[in-house]
TORLOFI-501166 format. One record per residue: y negated, x negated, z negated of N, C-alpha, C in turn. Coordinates in nm, 4 decimals. Atoms other than C-alpha are relative to their C-alpha. Layout:
<recs>
+----------+----------+----------+----------+----------+----------+----------+----------+----------+
|      n_Y |      n_X |      n_Z |     ca_Y |     ca_X |     ca_Z |      c_Y |      c_X |      c_Z |
+----------+----------+----------+----------+----------+----------+----------+----------+----------+
|        Y |        X |        Z |        Y |        X |        Z |        Y |        X |        Z |
...
+----------+----------+----------+----------+----------+----------+----------+----------+----------+
</recs>
This chain:
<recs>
+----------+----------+----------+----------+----------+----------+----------+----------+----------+
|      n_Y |      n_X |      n_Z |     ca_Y |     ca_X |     ca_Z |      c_Y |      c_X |      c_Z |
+----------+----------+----------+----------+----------+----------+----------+----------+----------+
|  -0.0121 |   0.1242 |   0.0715 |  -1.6873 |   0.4820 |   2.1643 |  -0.0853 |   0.0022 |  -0.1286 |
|   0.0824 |  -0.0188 |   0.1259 |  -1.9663 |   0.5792 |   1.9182 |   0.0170 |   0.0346 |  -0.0983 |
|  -0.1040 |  -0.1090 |   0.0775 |  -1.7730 |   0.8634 |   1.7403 |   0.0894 |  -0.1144 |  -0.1165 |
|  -0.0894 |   0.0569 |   0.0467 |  -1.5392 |   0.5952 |   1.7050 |  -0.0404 |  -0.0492 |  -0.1382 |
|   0.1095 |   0.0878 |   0.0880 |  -1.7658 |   0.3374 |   1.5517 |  -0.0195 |   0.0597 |  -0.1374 |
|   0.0458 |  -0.0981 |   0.1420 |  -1.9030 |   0.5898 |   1.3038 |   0.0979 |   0.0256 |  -0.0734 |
|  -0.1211 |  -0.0451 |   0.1101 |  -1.5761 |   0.6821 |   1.1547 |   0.0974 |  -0.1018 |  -0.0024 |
|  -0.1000 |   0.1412 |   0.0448 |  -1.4143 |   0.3552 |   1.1245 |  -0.1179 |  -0.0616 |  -0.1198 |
|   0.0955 |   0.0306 |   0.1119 |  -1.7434 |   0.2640 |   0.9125 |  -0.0130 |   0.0818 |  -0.1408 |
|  -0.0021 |  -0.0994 |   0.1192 |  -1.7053 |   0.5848 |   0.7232 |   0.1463 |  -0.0642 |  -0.0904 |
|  -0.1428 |   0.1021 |   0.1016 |  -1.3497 |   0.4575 |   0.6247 |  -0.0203 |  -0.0701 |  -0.0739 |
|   0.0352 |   0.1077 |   0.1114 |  -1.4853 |   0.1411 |   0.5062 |  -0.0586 |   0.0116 |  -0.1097 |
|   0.1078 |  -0.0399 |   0.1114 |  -1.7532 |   0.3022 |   0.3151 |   0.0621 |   0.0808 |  -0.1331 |
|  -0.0921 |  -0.0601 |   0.1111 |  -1.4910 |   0.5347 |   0.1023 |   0.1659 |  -0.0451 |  -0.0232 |
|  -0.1619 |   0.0328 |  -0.0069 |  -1.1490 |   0.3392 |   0.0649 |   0.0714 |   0.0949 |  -0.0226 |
|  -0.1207 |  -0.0868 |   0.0309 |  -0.8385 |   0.4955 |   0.0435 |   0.0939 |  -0.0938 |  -0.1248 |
|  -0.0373 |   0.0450 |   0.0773 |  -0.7157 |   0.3645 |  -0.2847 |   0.1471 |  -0.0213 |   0.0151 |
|  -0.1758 |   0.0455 |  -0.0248 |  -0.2936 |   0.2046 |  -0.2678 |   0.0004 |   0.0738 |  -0.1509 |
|  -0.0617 |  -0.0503 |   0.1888 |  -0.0927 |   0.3916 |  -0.5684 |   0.0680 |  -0.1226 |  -0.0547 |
|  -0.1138 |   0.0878 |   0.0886 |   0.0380 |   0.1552 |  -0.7765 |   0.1672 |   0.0775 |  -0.0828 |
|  -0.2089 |  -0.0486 |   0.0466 |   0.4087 |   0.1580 |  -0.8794 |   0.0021 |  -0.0209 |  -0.1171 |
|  -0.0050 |   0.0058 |   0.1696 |   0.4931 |   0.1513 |  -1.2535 |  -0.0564 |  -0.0810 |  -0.0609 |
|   0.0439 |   0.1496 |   0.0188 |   0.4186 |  -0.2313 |  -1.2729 |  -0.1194 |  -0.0198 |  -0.0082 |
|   0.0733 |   0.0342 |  -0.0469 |   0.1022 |  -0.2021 |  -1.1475 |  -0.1146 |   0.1017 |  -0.0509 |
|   0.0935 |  -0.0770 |  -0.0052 |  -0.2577 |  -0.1010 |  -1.1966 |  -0.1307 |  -0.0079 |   0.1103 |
|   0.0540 |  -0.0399 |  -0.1479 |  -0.4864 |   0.0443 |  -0.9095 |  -0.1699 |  -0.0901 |  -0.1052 |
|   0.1209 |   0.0486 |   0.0443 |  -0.8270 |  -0.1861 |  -0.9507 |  -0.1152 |   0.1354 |   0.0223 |
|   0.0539 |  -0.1131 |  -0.0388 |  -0.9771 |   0.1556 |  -0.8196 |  -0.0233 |   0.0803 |  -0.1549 |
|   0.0108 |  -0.0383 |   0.1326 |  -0.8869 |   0.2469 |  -1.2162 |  -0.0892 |  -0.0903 |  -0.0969 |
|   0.0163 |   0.0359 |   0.1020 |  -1.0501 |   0.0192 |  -1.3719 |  -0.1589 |   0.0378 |  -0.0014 |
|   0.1113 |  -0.0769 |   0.0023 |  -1.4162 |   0.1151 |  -1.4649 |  -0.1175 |  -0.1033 |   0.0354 |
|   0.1347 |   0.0613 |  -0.0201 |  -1.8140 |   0.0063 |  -1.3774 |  -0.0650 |   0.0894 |  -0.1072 |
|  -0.0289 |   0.1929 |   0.0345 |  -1.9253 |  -0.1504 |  -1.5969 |   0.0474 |   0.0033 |   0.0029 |
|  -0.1034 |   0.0596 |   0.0328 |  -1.6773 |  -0.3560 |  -1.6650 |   0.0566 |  -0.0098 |  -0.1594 |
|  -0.0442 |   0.0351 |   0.1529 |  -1.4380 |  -0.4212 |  -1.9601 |   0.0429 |  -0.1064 |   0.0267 |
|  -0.0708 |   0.1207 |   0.0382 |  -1.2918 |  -0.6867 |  -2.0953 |   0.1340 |   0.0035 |  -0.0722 |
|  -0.1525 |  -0.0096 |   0.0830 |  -0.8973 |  -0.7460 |  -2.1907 |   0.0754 |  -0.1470 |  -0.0125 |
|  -0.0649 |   0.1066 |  -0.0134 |  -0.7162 |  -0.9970 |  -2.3089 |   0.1113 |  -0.0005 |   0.0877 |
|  -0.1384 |   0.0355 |  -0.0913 |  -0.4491 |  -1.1682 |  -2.0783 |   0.0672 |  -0.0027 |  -0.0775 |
|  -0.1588 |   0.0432 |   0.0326 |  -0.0947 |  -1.1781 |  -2.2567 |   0.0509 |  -0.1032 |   0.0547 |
|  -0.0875 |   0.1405 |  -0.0742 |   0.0494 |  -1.4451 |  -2.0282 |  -0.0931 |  -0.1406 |   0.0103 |
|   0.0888 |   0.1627 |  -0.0186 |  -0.0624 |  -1.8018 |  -1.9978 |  -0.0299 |  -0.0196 |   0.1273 |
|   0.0548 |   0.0477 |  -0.1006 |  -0.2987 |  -1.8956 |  -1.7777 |  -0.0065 |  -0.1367 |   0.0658 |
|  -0.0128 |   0.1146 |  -0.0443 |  -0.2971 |  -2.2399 |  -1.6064 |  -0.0762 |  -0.0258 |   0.1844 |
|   0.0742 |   0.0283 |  -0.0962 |  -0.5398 |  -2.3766 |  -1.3269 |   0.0476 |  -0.1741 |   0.0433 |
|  -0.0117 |   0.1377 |  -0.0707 |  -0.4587 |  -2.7068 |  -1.0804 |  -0.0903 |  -0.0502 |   0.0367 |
|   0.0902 |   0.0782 |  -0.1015 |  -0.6639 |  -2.9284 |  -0.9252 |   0.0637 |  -0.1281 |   0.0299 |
|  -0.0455 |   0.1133 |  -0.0370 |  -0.5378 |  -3.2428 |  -0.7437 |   0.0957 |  -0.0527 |  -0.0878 |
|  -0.1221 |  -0.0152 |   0.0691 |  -0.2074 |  -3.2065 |  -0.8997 |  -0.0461 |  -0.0717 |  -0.1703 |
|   0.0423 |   0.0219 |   0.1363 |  -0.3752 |  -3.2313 |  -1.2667 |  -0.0544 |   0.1665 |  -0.0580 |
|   0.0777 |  -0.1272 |   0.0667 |  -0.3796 |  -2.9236 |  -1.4911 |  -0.1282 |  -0.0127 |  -0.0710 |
|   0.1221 |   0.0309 |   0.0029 |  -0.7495 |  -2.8784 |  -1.5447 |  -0.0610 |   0.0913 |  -0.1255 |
|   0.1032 |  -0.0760 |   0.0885 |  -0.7708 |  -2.5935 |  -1.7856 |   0.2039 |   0.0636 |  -0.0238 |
|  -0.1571 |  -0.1055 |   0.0416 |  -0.4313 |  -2.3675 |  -1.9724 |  -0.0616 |   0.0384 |  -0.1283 |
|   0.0189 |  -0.0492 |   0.1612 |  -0.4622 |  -2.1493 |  -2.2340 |   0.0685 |   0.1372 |   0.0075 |
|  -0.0092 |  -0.1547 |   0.0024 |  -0.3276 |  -1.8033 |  -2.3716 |  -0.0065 |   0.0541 |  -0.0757 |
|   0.0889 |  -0.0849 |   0.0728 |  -0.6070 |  -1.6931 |  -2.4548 |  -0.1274 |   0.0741 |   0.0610 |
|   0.1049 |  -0.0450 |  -0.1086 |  -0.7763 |  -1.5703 |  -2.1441 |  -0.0400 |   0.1137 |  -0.0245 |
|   0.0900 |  -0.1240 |   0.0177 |  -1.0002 |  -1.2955 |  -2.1219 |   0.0094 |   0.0537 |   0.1458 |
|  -0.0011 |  -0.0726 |  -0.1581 |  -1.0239 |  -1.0405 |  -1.7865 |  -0.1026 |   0.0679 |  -0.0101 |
|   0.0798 |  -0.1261 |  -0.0331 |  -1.3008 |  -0.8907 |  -1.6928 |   0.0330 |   0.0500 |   0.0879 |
|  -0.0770 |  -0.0603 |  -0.0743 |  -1.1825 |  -0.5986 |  -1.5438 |  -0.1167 |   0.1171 |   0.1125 |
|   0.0909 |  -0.1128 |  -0.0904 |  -1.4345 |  -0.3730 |  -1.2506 |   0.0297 |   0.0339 |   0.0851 |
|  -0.0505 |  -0.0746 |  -0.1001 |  -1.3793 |  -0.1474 |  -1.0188 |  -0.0017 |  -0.0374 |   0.1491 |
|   0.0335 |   0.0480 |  -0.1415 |  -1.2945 |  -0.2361 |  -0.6745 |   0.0423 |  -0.1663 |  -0.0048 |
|  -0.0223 |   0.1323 |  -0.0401 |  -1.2333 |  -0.5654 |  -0.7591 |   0.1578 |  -0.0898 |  -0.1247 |
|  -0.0604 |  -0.0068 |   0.0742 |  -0.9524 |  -0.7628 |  -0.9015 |  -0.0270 |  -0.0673 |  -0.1552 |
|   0.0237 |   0.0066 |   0.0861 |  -0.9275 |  -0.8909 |  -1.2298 |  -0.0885 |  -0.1920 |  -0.0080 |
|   0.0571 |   0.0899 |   0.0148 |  -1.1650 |  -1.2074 |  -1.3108 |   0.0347 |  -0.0887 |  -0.1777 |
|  -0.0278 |   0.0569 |   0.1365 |  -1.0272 |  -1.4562 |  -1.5931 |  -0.0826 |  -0.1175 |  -0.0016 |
|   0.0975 |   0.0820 |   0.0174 |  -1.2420 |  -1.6267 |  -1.7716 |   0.0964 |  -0.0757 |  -0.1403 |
|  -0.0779 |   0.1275 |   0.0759 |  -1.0852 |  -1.9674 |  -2.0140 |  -0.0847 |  -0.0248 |  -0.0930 |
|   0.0763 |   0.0976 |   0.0927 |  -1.1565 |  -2.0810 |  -2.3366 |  -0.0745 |  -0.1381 |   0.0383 |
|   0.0171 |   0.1378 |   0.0045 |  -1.3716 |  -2.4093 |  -2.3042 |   0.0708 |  -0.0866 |  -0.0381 |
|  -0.0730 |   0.1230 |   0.0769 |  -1.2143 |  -2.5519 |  -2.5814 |   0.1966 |  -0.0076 |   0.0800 |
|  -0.1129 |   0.0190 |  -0.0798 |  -0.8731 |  -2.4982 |  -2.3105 |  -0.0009 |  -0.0947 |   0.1070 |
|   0.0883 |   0.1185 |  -0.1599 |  -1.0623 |  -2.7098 |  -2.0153 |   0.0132 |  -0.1478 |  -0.0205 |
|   0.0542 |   0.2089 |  -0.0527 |  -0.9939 |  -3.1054 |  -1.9574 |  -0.1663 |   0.0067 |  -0.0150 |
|   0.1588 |   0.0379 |   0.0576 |  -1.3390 |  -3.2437 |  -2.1215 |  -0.0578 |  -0.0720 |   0.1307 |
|   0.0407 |   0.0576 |  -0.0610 |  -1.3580 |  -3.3963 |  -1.8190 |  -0.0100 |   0.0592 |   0.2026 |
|  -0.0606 |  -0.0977 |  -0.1549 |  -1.2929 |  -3.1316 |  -1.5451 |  -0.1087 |   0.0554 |   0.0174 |
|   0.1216 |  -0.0855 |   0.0039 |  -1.6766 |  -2.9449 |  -1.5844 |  -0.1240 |  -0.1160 |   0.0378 |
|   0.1334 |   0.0125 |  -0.0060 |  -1.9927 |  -3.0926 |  -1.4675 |  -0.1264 |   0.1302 |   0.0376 |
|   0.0384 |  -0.1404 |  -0.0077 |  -2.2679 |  -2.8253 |  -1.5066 |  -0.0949 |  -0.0026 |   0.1384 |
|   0.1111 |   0.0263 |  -0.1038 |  -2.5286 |  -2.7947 |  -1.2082 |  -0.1276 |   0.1001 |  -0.0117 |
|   0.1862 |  -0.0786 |  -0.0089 |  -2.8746 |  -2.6500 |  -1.1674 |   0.0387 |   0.1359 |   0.0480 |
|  -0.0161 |  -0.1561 |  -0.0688 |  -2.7389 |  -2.3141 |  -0.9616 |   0.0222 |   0.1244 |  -0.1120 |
|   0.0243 |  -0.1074 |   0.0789 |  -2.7621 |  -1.9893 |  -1.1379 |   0.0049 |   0.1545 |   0.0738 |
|   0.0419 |  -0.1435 |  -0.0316 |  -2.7120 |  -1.6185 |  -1.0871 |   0.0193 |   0.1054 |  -0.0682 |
|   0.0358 |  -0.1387 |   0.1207 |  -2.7351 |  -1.2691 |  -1.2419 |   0.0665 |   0.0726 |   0.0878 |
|  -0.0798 |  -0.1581 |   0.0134 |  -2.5014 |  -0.9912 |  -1.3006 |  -0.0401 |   0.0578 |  -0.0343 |
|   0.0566 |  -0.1110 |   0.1039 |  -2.6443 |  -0.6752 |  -1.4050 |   0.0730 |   0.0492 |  -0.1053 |
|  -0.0793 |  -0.0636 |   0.1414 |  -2.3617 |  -0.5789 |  -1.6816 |  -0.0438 |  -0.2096 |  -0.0529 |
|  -0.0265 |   0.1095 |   0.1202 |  -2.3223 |  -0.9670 |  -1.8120 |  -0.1069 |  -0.1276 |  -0.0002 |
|   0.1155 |   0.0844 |   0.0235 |  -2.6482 |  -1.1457 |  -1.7429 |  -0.0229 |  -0.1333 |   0.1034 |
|   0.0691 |   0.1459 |  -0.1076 |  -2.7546 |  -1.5169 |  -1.6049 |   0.1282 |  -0.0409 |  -0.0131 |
|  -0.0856 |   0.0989 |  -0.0008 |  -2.4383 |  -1.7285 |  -1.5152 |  -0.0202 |  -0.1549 |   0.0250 |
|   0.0301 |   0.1647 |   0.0191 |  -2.4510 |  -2.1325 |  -1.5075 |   0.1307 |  -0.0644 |   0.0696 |
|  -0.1148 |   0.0442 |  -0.1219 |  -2.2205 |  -2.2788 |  -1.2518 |   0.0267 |  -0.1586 |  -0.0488 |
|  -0.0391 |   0.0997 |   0.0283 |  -2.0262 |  -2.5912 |  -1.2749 |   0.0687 |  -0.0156 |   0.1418 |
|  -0.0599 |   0.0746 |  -0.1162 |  -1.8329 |  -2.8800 |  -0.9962 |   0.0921 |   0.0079 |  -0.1188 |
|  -0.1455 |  -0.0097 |   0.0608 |  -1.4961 |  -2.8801 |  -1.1017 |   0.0881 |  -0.1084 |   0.0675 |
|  -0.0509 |   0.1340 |   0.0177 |  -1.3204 |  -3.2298 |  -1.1332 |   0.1213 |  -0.0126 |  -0.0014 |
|  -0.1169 |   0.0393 |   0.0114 |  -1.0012 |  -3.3414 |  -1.0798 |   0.0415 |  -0.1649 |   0.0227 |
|   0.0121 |   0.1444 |  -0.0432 |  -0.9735 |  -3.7346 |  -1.0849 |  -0.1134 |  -0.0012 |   0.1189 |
|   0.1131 |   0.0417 |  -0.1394 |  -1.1829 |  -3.7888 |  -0.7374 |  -0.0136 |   0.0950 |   0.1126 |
|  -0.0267 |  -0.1515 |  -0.0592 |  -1.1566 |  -3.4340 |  -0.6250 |  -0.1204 |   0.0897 |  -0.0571 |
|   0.1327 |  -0.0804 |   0.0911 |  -1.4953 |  -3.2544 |  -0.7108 |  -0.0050 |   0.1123 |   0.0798 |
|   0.0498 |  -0.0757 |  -0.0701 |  -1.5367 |  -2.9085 |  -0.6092 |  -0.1154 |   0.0706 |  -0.0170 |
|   0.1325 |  -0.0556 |   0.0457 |  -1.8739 |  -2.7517 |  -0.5515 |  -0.0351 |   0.1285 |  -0.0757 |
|   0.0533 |  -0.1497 |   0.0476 |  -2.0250 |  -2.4567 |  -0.7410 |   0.1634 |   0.0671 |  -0.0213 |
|  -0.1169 |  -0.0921 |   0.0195 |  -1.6396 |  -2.3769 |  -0.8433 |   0.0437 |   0.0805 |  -0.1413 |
|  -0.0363 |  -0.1165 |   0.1168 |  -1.6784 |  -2.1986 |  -1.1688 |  -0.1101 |   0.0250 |  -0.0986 |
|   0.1809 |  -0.0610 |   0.0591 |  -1.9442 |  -2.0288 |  -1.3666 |   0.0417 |   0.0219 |  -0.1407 |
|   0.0381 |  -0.0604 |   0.0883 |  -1.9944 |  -1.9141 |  -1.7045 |  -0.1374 |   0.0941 |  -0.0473 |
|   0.1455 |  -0.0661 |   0.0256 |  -2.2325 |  -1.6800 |  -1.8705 |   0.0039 |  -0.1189 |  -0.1915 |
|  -0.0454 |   0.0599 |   0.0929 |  -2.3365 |  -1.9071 |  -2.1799 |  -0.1290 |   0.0689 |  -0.0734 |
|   0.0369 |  -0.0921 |   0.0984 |  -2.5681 |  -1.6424 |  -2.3234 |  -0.0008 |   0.1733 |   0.0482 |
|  -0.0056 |  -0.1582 |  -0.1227 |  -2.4363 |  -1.2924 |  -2.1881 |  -0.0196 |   0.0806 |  -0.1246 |
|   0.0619 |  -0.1293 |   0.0342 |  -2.5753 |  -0.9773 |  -2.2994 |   0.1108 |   0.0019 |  -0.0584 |
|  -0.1199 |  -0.0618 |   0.1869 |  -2.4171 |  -0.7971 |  -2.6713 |   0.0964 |   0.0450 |   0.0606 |
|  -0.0991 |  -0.0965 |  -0.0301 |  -2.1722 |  -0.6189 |  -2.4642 |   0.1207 |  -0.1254 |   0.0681 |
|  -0.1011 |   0.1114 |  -0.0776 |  -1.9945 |  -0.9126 |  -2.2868 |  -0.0426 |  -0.1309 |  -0.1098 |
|   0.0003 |   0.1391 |   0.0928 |  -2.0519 |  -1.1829 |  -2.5875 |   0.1030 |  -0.0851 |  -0.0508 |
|  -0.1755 |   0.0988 |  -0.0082 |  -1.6412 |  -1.2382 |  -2.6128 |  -0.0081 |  -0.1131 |   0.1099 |
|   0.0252 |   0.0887 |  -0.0612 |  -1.7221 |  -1.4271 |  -2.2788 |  -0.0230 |  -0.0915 |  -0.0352 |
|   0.0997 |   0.1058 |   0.0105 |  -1.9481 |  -1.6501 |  -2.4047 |   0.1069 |  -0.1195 |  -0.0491 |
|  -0.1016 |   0.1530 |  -0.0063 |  -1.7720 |  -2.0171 |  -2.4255 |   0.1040 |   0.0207 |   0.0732 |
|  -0.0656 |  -0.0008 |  -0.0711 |  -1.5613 |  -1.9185 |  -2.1869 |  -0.0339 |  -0.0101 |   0.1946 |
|   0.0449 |  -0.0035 |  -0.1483 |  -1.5445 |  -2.0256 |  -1.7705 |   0.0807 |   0.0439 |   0.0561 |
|  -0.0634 |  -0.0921 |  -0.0880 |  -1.4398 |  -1.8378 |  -1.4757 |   0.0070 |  -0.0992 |   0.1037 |
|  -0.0342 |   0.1474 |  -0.1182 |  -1.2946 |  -2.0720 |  -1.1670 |   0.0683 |   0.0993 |   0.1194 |
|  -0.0239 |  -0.0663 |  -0.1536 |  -1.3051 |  -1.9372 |  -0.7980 |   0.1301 |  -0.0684 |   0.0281 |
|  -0.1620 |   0.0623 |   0.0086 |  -0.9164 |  -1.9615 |  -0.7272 |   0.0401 |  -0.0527 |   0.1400 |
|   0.0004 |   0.0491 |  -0.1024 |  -0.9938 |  -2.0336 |  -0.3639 |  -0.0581 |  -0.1510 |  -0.0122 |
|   0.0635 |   0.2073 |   0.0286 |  -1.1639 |  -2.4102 |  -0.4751 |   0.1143 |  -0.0353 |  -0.0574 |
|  -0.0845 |   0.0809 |   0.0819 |  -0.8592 |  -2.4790 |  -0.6743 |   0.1401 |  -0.0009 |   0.1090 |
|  -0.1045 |  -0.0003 |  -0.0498 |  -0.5326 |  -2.5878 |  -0.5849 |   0.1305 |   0.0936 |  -0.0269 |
|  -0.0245 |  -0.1622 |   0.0252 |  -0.3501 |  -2.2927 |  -0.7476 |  -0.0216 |   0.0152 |  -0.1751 |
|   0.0217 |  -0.0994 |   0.0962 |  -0.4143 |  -2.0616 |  -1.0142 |   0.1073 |   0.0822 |  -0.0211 |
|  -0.0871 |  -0.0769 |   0.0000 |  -0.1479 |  -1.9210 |  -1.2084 |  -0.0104 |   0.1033 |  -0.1005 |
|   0.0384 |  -0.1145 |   0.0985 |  -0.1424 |  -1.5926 |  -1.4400 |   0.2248 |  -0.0090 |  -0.0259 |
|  -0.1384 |   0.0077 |   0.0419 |   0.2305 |  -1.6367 |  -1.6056 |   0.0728 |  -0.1060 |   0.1114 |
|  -0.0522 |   0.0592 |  -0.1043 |   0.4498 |  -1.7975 |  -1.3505 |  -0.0445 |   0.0422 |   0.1141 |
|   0.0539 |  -0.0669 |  -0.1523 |   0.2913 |  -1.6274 |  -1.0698 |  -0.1318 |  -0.0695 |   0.0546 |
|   0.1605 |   0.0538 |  -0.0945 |   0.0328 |  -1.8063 |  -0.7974 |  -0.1310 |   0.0973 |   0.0226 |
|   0.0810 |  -0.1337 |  -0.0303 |  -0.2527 |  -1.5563 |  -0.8173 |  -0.0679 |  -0.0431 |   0.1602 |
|   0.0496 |   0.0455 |  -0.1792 |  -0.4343 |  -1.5484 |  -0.4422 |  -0.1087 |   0.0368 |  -0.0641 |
|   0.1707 |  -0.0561 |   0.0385 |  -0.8325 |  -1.5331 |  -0.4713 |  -0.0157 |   0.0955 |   0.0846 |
|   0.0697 |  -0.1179 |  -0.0057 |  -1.0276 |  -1.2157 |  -0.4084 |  -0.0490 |  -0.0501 |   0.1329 |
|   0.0177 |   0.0122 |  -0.1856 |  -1.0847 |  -1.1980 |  -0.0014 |  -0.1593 |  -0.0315 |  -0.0096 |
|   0.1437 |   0.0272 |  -0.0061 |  -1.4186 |  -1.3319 |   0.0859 |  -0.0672 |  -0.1154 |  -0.0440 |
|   0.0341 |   0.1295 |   0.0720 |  -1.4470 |  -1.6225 |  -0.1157 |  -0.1640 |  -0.0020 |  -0.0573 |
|   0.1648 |  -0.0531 |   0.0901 |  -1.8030 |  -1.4534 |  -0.2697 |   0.0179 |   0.0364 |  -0.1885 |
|  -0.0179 |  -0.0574 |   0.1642 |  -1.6130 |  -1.2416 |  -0.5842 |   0.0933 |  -0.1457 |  -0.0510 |
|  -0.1089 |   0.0764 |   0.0249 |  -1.4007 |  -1.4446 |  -0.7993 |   0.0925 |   0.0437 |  -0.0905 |
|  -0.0966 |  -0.0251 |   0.0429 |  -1.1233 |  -1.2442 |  -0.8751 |   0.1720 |  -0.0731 |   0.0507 |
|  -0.1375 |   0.0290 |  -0.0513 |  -0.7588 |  -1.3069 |  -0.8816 |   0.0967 |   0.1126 |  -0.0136 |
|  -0.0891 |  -0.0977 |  -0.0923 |  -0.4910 |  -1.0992 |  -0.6882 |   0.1251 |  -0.0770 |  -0.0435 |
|  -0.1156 |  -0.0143 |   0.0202 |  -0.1472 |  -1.0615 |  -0.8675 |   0.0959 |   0.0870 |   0.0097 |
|  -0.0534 |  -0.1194 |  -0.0544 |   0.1159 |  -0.8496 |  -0.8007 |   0.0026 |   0.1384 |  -0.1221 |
|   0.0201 |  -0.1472 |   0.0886 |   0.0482 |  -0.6521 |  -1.0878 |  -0.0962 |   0.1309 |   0.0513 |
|   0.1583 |  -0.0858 |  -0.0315 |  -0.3321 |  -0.5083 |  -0.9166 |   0.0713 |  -0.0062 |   0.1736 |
|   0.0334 |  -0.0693 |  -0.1481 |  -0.3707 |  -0.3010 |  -0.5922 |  -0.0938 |   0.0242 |   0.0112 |
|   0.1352 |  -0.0433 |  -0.0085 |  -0.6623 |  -0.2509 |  -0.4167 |  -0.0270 |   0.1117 |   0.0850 |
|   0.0471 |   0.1055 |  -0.0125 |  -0.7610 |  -0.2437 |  -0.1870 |  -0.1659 |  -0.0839 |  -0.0838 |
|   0.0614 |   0.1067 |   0.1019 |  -1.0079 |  -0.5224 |  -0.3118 |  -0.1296 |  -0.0206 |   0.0751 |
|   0.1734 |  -0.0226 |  -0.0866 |  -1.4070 |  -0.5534 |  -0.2619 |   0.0154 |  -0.1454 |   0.0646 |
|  -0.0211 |   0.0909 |  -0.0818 |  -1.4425 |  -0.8285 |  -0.0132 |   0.0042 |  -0.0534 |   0.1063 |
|  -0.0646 |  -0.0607 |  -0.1703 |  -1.2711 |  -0.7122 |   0.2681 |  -0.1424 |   0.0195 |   0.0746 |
|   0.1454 |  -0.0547 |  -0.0926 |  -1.4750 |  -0.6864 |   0.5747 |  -0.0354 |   0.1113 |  -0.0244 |
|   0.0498 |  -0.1581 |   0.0200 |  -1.6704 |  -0.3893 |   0.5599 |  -0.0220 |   0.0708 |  -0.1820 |
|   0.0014 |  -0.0289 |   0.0620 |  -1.6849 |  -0.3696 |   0.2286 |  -0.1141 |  -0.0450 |  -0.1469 |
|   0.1416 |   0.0222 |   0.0517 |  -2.0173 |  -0.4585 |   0.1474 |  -0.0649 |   0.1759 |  -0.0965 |
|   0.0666 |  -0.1084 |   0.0641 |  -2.1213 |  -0.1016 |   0.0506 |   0.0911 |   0.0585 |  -0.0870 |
|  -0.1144 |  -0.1027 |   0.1297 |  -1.8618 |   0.0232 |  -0.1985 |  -0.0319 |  -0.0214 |  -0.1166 |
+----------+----------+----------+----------+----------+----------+----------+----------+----------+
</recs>
């Protein structure tokens, strides 16, 4: 049973990357650090059946292992959809982030989207732009498509059928 143990952990510890099909790119490709790409398609976020944020002019930060993370112009955001809060945390590529409740008429969700609002020279396209955990919202779309949030409800990427992962998150997948 031990044997076992040990090599079901080893698995977890080195994924076996999915090939992507023509359409698609393996998040396994994309690099650490991270880059940044613009989205092409319009983005659009719900909350309590009120679009809360659209623009297309999103940004992706793109890192390995995980899927792609879009981050929104401000000036795209309902003025009234952001309250900021005291919580805070640090990325080592893009610096201190600044968290916000995310508003929808009488629908507040907690700690549901961050910004960096002074990120390090290398990630400074970010800056005025927020990122919204797609599991707090009511859906998140990348073109016409519902993106699904990043397993775990910790990262806050979004899962379209363009990206394969598998995706950091997953049980066991603390050490990758």
């Amino acid at each position: 049973m031990r044997f076992f143990r040990v090599k079901q952990e080893r698995q977890l510890m080195h994924p076996k990357p999915i090939s992507p099909n023509a359409n698609q790119r393996s998040v396994w490709d994309f690099p650490r650090p991270p880059i940044i790409e613009l989205e092409n398609r319009p983005v659009k976020i719900i909350l309590n059946g009120i679009v809360i944020a659209e623009t297309s002019k999103a940004l992706k930060v793109l890192e390995t292992s995980h899927p792609p993370v879009f981050h929104l112009p401000l000036e795209d955001i309902r003025d009234d959809a952001l309250r900021m809060v005291s919580r805070t945390s640090f990325c080592e590529f893009k610096g201190t982030a600044s968290y916000f409740d995310v508003i929808g008429n009488d629908v507040v969700r907690t700690n549901a989207a961050w910004s960096y609002l002074s990120p390090v020279p290398q990630f400074k396209s970010i800056e005025k732009h927020v990122a919204f955990y797609a599991h707090m919202m009511d859906a998140c779309f990348v073109g016409e498509e519902k993106a699904q949030p990043q397993p775990g409800n910790f990262y806050g990427g979004w899962i379209t059928s363009d990206v394969v992962g598998p995706f950091k998150g997953i049980p066991g997948s603390m050490g990758w």
